[in-house]
C-alpha positions as CSV (number, residue, x, y, z in Angstrom):
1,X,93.6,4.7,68.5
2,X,90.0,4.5,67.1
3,X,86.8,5.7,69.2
4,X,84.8,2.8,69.7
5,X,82.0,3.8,67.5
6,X,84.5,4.0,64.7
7,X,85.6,0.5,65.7
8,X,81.8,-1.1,65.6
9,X,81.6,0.6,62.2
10,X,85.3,-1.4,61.2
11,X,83.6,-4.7,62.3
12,X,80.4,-3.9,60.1
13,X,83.2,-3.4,57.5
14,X,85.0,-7.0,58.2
15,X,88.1,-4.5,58.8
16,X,90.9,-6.6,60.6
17,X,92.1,-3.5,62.7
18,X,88.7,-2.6,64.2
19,X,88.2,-6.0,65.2
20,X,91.8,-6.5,66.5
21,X,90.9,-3.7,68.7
22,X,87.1,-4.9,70.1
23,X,88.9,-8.5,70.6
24,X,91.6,-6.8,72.7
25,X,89.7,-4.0,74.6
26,X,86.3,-7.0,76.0
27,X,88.8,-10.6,75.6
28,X,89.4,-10.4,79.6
29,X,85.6,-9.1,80.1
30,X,84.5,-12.2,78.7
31,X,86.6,-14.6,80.0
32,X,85.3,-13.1,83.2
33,X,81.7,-14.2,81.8
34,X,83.0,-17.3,80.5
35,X,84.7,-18.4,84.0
36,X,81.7,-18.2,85.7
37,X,80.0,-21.0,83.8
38,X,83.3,-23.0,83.0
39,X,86.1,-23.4,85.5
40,X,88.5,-25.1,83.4
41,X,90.9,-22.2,82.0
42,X,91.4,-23.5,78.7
43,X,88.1,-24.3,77.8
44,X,87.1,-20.8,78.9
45,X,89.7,-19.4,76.8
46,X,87.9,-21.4,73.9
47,X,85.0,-20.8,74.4
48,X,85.8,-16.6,74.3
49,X,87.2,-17.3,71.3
50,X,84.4,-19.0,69.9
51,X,82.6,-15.8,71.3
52,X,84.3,-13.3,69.4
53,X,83.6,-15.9,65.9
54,X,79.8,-15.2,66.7
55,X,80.1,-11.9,67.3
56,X,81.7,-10.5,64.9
57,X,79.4,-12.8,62.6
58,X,76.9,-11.6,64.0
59,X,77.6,-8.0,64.4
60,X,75.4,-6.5,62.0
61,X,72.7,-7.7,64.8
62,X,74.2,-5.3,67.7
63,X,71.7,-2.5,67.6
64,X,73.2,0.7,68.7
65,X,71.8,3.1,71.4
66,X,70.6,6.8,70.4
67,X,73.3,8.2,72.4
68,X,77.2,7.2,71.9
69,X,78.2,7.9,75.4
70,X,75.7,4.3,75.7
71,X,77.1,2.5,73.1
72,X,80.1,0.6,74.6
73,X,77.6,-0.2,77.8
74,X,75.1,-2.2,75.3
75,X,77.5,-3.6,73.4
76,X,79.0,-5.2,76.7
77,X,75.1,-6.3,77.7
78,X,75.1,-7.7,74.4
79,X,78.7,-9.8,74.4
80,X,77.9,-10.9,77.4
81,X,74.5,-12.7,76.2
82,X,76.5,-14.0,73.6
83,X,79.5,-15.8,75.5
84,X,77.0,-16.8,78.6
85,X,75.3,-18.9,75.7
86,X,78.2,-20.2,74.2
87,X,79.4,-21.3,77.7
88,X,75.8,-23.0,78.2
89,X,76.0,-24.7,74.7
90,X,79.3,-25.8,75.6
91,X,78.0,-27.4,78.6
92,X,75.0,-28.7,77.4
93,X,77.2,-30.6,74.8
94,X,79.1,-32.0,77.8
95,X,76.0,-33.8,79.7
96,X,73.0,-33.7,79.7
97,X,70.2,-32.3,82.8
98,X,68.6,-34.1,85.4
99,X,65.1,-32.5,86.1
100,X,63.9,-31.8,89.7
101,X,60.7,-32.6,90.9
102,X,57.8,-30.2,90.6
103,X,57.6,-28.0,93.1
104,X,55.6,-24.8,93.8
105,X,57.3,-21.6,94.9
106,X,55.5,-21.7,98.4
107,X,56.9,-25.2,98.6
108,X,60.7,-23.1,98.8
109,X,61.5,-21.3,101.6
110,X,62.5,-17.6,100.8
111,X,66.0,-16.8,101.0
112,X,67.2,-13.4,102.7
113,X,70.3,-13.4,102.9
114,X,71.5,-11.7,99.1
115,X,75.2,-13.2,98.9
116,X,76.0,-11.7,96.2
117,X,76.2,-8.1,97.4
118,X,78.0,-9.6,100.8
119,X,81.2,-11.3,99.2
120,X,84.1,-9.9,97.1
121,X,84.4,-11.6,93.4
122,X,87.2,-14.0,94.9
123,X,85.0,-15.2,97.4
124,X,81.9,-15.1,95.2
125,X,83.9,-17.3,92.4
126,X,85.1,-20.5,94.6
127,X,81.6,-20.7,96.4
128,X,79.8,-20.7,93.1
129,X,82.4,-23.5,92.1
130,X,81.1,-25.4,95.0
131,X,77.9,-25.7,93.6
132,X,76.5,-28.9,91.2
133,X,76.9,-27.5,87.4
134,X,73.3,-27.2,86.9
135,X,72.8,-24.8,89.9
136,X,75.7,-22.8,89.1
137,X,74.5,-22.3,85.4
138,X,70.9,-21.4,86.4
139,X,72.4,-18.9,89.4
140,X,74.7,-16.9,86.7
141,X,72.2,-16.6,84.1
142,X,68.6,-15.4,86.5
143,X,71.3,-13.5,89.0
144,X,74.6,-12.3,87.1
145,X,73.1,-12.2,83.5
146,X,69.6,-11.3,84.2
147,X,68.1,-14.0,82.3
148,X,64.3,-14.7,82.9
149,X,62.8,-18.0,83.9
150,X,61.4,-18.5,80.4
151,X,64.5,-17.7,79.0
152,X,66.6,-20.1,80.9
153,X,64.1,-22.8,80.8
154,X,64.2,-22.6,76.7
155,X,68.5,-22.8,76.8
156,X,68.5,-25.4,79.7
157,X,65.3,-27.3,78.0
158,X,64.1,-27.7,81.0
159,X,61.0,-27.1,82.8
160,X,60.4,-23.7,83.9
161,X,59.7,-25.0,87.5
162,X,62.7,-26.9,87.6
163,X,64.7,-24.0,86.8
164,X,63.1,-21.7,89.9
165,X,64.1,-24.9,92.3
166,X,67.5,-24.7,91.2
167,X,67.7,-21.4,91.7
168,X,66.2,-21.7,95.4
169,X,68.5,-24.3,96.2
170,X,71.5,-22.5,94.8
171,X,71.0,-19.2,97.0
172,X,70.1,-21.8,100.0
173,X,73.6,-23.4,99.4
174,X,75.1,-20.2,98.9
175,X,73.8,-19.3,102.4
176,X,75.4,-22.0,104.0
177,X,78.3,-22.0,102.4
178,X,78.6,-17.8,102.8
179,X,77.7,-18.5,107.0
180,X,80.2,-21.3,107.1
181,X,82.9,-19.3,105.7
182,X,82.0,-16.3,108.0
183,X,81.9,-19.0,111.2
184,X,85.5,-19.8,109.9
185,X,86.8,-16.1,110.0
186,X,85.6,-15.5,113.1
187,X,86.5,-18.8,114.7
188,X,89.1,-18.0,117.7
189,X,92.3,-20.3,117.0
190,X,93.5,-21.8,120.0
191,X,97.0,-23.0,120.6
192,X,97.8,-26.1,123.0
193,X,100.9,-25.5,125.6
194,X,102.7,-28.3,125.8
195,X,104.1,-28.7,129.6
C-alpha cells in the first residue's frame, strides 16, 4: 500500500492508483462533512463526489506541512474546506437567503451552554437537522469548520451581522432543543392501573 505522501505526490502526477487510494481512505470523512450541511443521502453522496473532482483539480494548491507526520492532518483541514463549500454552493443553488434584521451583539443574549461538547455525534446530527437551513449552514461553518464571520458572510453573501444573528439564534435553539431532550430522559414514565 503507498504512504500517503507518496500518494499526494500520485495525484500531483494524475496517477489513477494514488487517487483511487486518497478517494477511498477520506470518501466516508467527507460524507461526514457533507451530511452536516445536506441531509438528503444522495445528494451528499454527490456532492463528495463533486468534492474529490475539485480536489484532485485542484491539488497542486494543497500546500504541504514541513513535517510528514502533519501532512495527512492538513490535508484533511483542507478537504474539508473544500466539500463544506461545495455543500454551501449546492445549497445556495437551491434557494436563495432571507436576511435578518440588524442587530448588535449586545442586542443577543450570550449563550452558555456549549452543546456541542455535551452531546454524542448522533444526538448532535438530528438536532442540527431541526434547525432552518440557513442556521444550520452558518452553525457548521463558524463552529464545526471554523470559518470566520467575514468568511461566511462572503460564501452566504450575506451581511456579516446577519450571519452573527444566525449564529446566536442557532446555539439558543440548540439550547432548547439540548434541555428538552435532557427533560425527556429524565422524565419519570408513569403507568396507569387499571382496576
Amino acid at each position: 500500500m503507498l504512504k500517503f505522501e507518496d500518494a499526494i505526490a500520485g495525484c500531483l502526477r494524475n496517477d489513477n492508483k494514488s487517487k483511487e487510494m486518497v478517494y477511498k481512505s477520506f470518501y466516508g470523512y467527507l460524507m461526514g462533512v457533507i451530511l452536516r450541511y445536506v441531509e438528503d443521502r444522495n445528494d451528499a453522496e454527490e456532492l463528495v463526489n463533486d468534492s474529490f473532482i475539485k480536489i484532485f483539480k485542484n491539488i497542486s494548491q494543497f500546500s504541504a506541512p514541513k513535517y510528514n507526520d502533519q501532512m495527512q492532518k492538513a490535508f484533511k483541514g483542507w478537504i474539508a474546506k473544500i466539500s463544506s463549500r461545495t455543500a454551501i454552493d449546492f445549497l445556495r443553488g437551491k434557494r436563495t437567503f432571507l436576511y435578518v434584521d440588524d442587530m448588535t451583539e449586545l442586542q443577543q443574549p450570550i449563550t452558555e451552554l456549549n452543546a456541542v461538547s455535551q452531546l454524542n455525534v448522533q444526538d448532535m446530527m438530528k438536532m442540527l437537522n431541526k434547525l432552518p437551513e440557513t442556521h444550520k449552514l452558518v452553525f457548521n461553518m463558524y463552529e464545526i469548520e471554523g470559518f470566520s464571520h467575514e468568511e461566511i458572510s462572503k460564501m452566504m453573501n450575506i451581511p456579516e451581522s446577519s450571519c452573527r444573528v444566525y449564529l446566536t439564534r442557532a446555539k439558543n435553539k440548540l439550547r432548547e432543543l439540548y434541555k428538552n431532550s435532557l427533560l425527556n430522559a429524565y422524565e419519570p414514565t408513569t403507568q396507569i392501573r387499571k382496576t
